[in-house]
ROKOL-25959 format. One line per field, with one value per residue (C-alpha): x, y, z. Coordinates in nm, 2 decimals. Example, Ala and Ser with C-alpha at 12.3 -4.5 7.8 and 13.67 -1.06 7.14 Angstrom:
px (1.23;1.37) $
py (-0.45;-0.11) $
pz (0.78;0.71) $
// end
This chain:
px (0.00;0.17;0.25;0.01;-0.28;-0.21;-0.21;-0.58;-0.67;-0.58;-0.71;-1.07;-1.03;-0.98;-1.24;-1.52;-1.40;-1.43;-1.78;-1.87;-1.74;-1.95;-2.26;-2.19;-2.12;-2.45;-2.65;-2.53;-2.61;-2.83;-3.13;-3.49;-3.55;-3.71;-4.08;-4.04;-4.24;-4.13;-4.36;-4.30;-3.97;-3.95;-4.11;-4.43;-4.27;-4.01;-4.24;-4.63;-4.51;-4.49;-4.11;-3.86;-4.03;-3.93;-3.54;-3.56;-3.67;-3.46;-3.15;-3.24;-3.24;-2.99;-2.73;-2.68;-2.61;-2.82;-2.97;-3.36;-3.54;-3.71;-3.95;-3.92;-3.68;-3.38;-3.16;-3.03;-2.85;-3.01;-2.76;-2.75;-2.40;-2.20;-1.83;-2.01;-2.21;-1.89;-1.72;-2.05;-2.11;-1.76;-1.51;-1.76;-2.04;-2.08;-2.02;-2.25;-2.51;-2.87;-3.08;-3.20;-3.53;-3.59;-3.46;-3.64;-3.96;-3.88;-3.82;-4.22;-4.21;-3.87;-3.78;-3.40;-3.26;-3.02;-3.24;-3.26;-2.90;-2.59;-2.22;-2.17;-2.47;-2.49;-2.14;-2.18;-2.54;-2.38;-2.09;-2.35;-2.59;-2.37;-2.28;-2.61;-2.64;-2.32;-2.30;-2.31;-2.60;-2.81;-2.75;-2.85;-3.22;-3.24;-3.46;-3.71;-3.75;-3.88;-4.08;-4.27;-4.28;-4.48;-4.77;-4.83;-5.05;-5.35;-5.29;-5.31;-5.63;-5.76;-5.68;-5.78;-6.13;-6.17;-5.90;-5.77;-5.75;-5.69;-5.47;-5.39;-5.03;-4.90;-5.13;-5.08;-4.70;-4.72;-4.87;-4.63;-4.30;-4.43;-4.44;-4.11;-3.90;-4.09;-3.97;-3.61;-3.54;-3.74;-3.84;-4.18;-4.50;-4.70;-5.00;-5.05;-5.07;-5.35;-5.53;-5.66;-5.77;-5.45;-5.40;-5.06;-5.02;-5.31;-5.13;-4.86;-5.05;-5.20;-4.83;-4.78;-5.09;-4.85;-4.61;-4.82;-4.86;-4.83;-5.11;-4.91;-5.00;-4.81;-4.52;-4.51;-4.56;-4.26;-4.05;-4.06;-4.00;-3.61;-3.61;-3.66;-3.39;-3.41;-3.57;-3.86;-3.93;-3.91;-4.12;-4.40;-4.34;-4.42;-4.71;-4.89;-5.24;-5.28;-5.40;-5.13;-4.90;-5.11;-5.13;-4.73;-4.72;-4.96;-4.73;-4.44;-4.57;-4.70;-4.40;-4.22;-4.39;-4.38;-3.98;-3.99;-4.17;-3.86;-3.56;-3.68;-3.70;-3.40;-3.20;-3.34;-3.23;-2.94;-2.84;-3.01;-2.74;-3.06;-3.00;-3.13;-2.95;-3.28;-3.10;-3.27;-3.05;-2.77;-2.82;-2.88;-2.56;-2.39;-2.44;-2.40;-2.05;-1.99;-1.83;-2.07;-1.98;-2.03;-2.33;-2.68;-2.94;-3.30;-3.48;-3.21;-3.23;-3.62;-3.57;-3.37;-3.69;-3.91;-3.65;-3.60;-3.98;-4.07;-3.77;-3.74;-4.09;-4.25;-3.97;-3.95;-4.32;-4.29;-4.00;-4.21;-4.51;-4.26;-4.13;-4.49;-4.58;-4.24;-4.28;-4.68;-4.58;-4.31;-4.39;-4.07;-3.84;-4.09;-4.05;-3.70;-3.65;-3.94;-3.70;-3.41;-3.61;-3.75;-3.40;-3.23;-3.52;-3.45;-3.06;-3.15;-3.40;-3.17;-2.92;-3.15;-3.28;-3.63;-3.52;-3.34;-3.00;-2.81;-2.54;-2.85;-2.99;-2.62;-2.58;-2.93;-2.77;-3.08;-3.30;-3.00;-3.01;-3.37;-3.36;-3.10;-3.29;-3.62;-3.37;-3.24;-3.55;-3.78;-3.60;-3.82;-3.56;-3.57;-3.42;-3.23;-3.19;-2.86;-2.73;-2.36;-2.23;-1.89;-1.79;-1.44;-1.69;-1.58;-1.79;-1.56;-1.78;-1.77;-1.81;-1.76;-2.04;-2.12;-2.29;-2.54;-2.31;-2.07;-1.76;-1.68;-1.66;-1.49;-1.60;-1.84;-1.77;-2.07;-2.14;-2.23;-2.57;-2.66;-2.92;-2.85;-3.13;-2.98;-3.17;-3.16;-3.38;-3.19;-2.87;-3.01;-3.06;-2.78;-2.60;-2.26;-2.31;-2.62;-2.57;-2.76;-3.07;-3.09;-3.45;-3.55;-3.62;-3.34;-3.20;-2.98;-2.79;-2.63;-2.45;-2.34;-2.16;-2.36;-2.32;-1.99;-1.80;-1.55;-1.65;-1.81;-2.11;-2.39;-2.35;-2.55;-2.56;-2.40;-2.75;-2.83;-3.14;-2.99;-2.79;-2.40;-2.13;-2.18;-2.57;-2.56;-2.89;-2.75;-3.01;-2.93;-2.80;-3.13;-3.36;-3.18;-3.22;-3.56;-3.65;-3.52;-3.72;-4.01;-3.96;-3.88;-4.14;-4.43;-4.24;-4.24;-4.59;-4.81;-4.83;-4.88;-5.01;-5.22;-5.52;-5.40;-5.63;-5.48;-5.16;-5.24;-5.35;-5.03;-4.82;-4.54;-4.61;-4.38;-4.43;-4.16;-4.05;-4.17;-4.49;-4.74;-5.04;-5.39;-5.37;-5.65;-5.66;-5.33;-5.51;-5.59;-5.26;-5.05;-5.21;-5.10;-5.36;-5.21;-5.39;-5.27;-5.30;-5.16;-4.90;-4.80;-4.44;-4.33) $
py (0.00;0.30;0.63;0.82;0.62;0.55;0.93;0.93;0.68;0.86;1.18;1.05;0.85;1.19;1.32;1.05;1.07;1.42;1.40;1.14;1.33;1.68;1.48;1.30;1.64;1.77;1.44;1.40;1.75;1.74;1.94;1.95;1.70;1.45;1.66;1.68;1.54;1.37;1.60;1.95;1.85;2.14;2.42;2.49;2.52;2.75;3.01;2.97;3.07;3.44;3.55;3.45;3.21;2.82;2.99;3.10;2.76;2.57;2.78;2.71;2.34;2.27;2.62;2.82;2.61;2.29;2.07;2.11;1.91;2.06;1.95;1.56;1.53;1.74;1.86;2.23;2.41;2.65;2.92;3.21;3.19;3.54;3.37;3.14;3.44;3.68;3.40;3.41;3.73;3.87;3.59;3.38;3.64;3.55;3.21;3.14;3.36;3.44;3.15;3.17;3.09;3.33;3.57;3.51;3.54;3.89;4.00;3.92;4.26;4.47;4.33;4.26;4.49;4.46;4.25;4.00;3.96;3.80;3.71;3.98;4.13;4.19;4.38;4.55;4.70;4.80;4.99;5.18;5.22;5.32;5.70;5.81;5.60;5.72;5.89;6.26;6.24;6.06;6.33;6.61;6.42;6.47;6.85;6.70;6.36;6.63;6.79;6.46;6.41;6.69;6.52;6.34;6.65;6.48;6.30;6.66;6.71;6.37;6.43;6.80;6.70;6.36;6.39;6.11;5.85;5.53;5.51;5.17;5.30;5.04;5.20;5.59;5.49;5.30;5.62;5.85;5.67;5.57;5.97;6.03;5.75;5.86;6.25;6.12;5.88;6.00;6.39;6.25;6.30;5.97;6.18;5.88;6.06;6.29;6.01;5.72;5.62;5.68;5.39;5.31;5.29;5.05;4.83;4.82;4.72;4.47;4.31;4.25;3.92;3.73;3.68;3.60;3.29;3.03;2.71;2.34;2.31;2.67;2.51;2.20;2.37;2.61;2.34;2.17;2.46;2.41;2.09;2.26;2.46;2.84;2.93;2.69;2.84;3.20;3.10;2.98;3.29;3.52;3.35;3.20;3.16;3.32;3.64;3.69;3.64;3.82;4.14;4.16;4.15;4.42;4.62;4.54;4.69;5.00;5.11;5.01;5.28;5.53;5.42;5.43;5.82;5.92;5.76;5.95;6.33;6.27;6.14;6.51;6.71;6.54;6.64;7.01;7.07;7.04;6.75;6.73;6.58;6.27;5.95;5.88;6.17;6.06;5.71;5.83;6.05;5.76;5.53;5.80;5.82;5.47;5.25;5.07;4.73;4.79;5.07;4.94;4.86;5.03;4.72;4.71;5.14;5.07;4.77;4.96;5.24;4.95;4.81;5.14;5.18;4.87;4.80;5.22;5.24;4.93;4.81;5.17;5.18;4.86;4.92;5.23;5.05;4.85;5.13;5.28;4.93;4.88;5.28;5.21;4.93;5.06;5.45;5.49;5.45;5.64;5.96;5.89;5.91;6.24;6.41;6.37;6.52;6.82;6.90;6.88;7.12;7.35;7.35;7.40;7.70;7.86;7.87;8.07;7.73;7.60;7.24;6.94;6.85;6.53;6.65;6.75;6.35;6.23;6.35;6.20;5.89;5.76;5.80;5.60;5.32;5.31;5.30;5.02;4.83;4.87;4.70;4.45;4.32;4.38;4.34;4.33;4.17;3.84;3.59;3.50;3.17;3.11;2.86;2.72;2.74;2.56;2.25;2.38;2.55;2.49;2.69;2.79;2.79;2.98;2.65;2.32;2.10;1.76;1.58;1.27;1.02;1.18;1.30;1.68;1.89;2.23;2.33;2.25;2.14;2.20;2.04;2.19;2.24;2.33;2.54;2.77;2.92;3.25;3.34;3.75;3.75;3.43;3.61;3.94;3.76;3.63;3.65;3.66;3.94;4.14;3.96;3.73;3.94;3.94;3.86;4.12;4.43;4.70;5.00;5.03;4.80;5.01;5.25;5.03;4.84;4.51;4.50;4.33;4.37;4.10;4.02;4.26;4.16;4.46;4.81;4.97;4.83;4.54;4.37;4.22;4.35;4.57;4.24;4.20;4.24;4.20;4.18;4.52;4.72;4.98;5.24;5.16;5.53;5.66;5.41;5.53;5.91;5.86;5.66;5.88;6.18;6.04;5.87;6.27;6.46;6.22;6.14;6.52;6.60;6.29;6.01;5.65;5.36;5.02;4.86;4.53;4.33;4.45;4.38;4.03;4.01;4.13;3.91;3.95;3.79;3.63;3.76;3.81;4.08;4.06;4.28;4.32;4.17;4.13;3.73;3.57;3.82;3.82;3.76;4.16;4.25;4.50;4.58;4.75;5.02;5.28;5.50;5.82;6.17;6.57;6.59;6.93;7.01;7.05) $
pz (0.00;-0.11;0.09;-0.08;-0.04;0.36;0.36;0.22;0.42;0.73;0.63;0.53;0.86;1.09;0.86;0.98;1.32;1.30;1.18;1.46;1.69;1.62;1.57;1.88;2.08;1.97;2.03;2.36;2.51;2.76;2.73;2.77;2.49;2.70;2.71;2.28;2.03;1.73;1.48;1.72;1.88;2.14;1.95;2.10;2.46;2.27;2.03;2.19;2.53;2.65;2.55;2.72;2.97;2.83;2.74;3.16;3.29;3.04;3.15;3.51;3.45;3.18;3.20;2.85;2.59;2.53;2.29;2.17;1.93;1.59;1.41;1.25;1.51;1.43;1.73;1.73;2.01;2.20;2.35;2.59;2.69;2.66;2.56;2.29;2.18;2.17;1.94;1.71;1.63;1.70;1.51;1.27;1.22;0.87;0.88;1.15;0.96;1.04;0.97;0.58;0.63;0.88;0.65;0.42;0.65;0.70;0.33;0.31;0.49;0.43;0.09;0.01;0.30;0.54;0.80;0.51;0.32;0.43;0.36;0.09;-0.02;0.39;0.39;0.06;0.23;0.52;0.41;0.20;0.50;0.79;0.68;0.76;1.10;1.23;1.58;1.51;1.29;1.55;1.83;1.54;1.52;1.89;1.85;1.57;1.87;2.05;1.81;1.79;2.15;2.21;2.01;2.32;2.33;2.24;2.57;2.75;2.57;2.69;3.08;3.07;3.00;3.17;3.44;3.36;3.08;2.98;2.69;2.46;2.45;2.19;1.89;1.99;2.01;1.67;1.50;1.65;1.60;1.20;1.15;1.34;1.13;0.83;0.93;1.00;0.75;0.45;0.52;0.43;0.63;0.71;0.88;1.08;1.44;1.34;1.11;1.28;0.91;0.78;0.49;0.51;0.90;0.88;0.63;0.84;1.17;0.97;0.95;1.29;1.31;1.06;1.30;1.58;1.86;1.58;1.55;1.59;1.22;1.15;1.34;1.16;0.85;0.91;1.05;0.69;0.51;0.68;0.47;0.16;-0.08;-0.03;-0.41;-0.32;0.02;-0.15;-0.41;-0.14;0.05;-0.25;-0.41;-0.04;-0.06;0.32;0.43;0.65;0.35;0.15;0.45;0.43;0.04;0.03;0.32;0.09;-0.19;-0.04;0.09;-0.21;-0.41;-0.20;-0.17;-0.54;-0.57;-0.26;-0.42;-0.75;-0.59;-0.37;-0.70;-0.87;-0.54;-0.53;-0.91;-0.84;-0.51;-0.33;-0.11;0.26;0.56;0.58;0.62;0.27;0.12;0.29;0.15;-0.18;-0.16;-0.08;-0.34;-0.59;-0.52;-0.47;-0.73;-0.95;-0.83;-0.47;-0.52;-0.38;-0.68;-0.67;-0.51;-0.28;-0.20;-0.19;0.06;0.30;0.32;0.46;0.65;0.82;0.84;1.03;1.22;1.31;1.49;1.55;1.82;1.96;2.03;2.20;2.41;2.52;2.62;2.81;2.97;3.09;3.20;3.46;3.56;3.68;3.85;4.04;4.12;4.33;4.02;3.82;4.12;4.11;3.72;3.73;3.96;3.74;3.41;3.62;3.75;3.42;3.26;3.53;3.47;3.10;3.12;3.35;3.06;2.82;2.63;2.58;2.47;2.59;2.34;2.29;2.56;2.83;2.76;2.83;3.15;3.29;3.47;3.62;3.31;3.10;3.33;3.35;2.96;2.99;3.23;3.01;2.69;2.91;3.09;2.80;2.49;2.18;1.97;2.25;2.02;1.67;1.45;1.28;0.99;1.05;0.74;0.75;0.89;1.12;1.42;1.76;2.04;2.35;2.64;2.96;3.22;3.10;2.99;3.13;2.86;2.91;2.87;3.15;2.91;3.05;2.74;2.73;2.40;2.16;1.77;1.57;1.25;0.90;0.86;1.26;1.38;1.63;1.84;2.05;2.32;2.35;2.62;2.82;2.81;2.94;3.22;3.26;3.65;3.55;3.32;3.48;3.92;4.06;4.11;3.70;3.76;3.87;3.72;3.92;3.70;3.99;3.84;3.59;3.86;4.13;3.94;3.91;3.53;3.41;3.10;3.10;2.74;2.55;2.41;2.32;2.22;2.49;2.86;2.67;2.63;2.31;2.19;1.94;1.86;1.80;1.58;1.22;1.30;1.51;1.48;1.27;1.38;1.77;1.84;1.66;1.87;2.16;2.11;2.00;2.32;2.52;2.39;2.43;2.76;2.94;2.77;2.93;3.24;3.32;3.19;3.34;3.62;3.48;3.69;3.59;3.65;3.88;3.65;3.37;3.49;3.60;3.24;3.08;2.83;2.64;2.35;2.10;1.77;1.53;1.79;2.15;2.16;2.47;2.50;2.69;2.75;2.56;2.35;2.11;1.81;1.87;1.82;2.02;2.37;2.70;2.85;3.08;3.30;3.23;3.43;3.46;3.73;3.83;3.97;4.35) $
// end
């Protein structure tokens, strides 16, 4: 037997024991694979259950990485741990990408954006993108945040004739963040505050059901689609027969022609010297001078519109429902946080200005980690799905793993082909990163010290929900400002508190991002009412 062929041999025998080995490592992780079914696997625990809760008790029971089942059976990892997640998005980013079909899920919505591309297309998007996201153009958004935040108005109106009011805050908030992203990003009006029968903010509501608590037939149905090759999946996705489907097509082609009607009086300002400082200007700017070969085409310019538009103020009016919801239950941190607002607005008068600016917001300690707190303990980005790509993955892992059959494993090698489920919402919690009282919902946290660094993980409060690395939320400083904004104008102009049955009733439901929700009633959509009412200053 000749040198060469021994060589082979050996090779393809490392190669097969490699293989064994990484299906073996997956196989024999433990996890709560016992309480699947062979159809479901561990799905229906994992998506029909308020967000969050199954990743919490799993974690509890099995630590941050384990195996669940999918449907027919298929094991995936489930993972929550901040060293494997720092090696994810931070060293294999793109070849540990987000899961294809779920991309492909949101493009029913956002067209070819940035939420949906990868690899290339991903980085090629991004380059384009990021000039008009970039720090100092955030804080110069911070005065027309305010403008909009002033609408809350209408709430004024409301308490100065009833005394007090019960507001759904989910759909005032959708209204006013659609105009404020469509005033930012597209120097366009929307109307939608002042129009309750405004066409287009109804279209997009209407996209939030599609993603909602799915049936076990949904599940199934979804869980085969993994089995199929991308063009088929995209080819059911575009032509489905569903309302749902047929609610986000519509959506989709809404906003592209309105995307279509921007791009084409931008492109004419642009030519005239005429061009504004809207991120859609910017963007348009941008891939004017870019070379032809890394330049974004129209589909791809009229994708990033609705990408803006849906991801820009549907999460932002959640995360403020959140907010209201934590502030009536706990009216100390809610004083505390009033206190702050009030004296900042007196430092700021007393200097000749009528108006909060980005530097005032920065030095509000107490409202930032309340903000934090409200990301962190509520995050409306609460999970991600991700495709390994390549077959050389090994996961480092913070504390060894003892698998079933009792071999102690300090990392993990993950074959080609594996899903990865990333719990957002399981790491937020975690103790080593966020102490031991993680639980529990403490903006303390943020200035004593609680909150730990060691690795690096999220770009603000090092949470995840604006995601990591490579998948960053590109409009995190925006959302941040923007949140912000909002959050002091009504902290300083009402008191917020909730009806205990209403609270007992409260659900954070798991849509394609975490929403709130009356419990029994999801099907409605969107729901969190606040009592709202005047509050003079001592």
């Amino acid at each position: 037997m000749g040198p060469i062929l021994l060589a082979s041999i050996a090779v393809l025998t490392v190669y097969a024991v490699y293989r064994w080995w990484t299906r073996l490592s997956i196989a024999d992780l433990p996890g709560p694979t016992a309480d699947a079914s062979f159809l479901l696997g561990n799905m229906p625990e994992l998506i029909q259950s308020e967000a969050g809760d199954a990743d919490f008790k799993w974690q509890k029971q099995f630590g941050h990485v384990m195996r669940l089942k999918g449907v027919l059976g298929t094991d995936r990892l489930f993972i929550s741990d901040p060293k494997t997640l720092h090696y994810i998005y931070g060293t294999r980013g793109y070849d540990i990408c987000k899961q294809r079909l779920r991309c492909e899920m949101v493009r029913i919505v956002t067209g070819p954006g940035l939420a949906w591309a990868s690899d290339e297309v991903h980085r090629r998007q991004r380059r384009i993108n990021s000039p008009a996201f970039g720090n100092s153009v955030a804080r110069s958004y911070v005065p027309v945040f305010l403008a909009y935040a002033n609408l809350s108005a209408q709430w004024k109106d409301l308490v100065a004739e009833k005394g007090a009011v019960v507001v759904n805050t989910p759909k005032y908030f959708s209204r006013f963040f659609l105009d404020v992203i469509g005033e930012v990003a597209f120097d366009y009006q929307f109307g939608a505050t002042n129009n309750e029968e405004d066409i287009f903010a109804k279209v997009m509501a209407s996209v939030v059901p599609i993603f909602m608590v799915p049936t076990n037939a949904m599940i199934f149905v979804t869980g085969l689609l993994e089995f199929l090759p991308m063009r088929v999946v995209r080819f059911l996705i575009d032509h489905g027969p569903t309302q749902s489907l047929r609610n986000g097509q519509r959506a989709r082609a809404m906003a592209t022609q309105i995307s279509k009607n921007l791009v084409d009086q931008k492109s004419e300002a642009l030519l005239a010297g005429k061009g504004k400082r809207d991120i859609m200007s910017l963007l348009v700017q941008a891939n004017a001078s870019a070379n032809p070969e890394t330049s974004l085409t129209q589909p791809e310019i009229w994708a990033s519109m609705q990408t803006f538009t849906q991801a820009g103020h549907e999460t932002t009016a959640n995360t403020m429902s959140f907010a209201l919801f934590e502030l009536s239950r706990r009216p100390d941190i809610q004083t505390k946080l009033r206190a702050e607002v009030w004296k900042m607005d007196q430092e700021m008068r007393e200097r000749g200005d009528i108006e909060f600016t980005a530097t005032d917001f920065d030095n509000m300690p107490y409202t930032i980690a309340v903000m934090k707190e409200i990301l962190r303990f509520h995050p409306v980005a609460f999970d991600n799905s991700h495709d390994v790509l390549v077959d050389d993955v090994v996961l480092p892992l913070s504390y060894p793993i003892t698998t079933n059959s009792g071999k102690v494993i300090t990392e993990l090698p993950v074959p080609k082909g594996t899903v990865i489920q990333v719990s957002f919402a399981g790491y937020n919690r975690h103790p080593d990163v966020f102490g031991d009282d993680a639980h529990v919902f403490r903006p303390e946290r943020y200035l004593d010290d609680t909150v730990k660094d060691t690795i690096k993980l999220g770009v603000y409060g090092n949470v995840l929900t604006f995601g990591s690395g490579v998948r960053t939320c590109i409009g995190w400083r925006f959302a941040v400002y923007e949140f912000q904004a909002f959050l002091v104008e009504l902290v300083q102009n009402f008191e917020f508190s909730i009806d205990p049955e209403v609270e007992s009733k409260f659900r954070r439901t798991a849509s394609l991002v975490m929403i709130p929700s009356v419990s029994g009633e999801e099907h409605k959509g969107p729901q969190l009412p606040i009592m709202i009412k005047s509050i003079e200053r001592s």
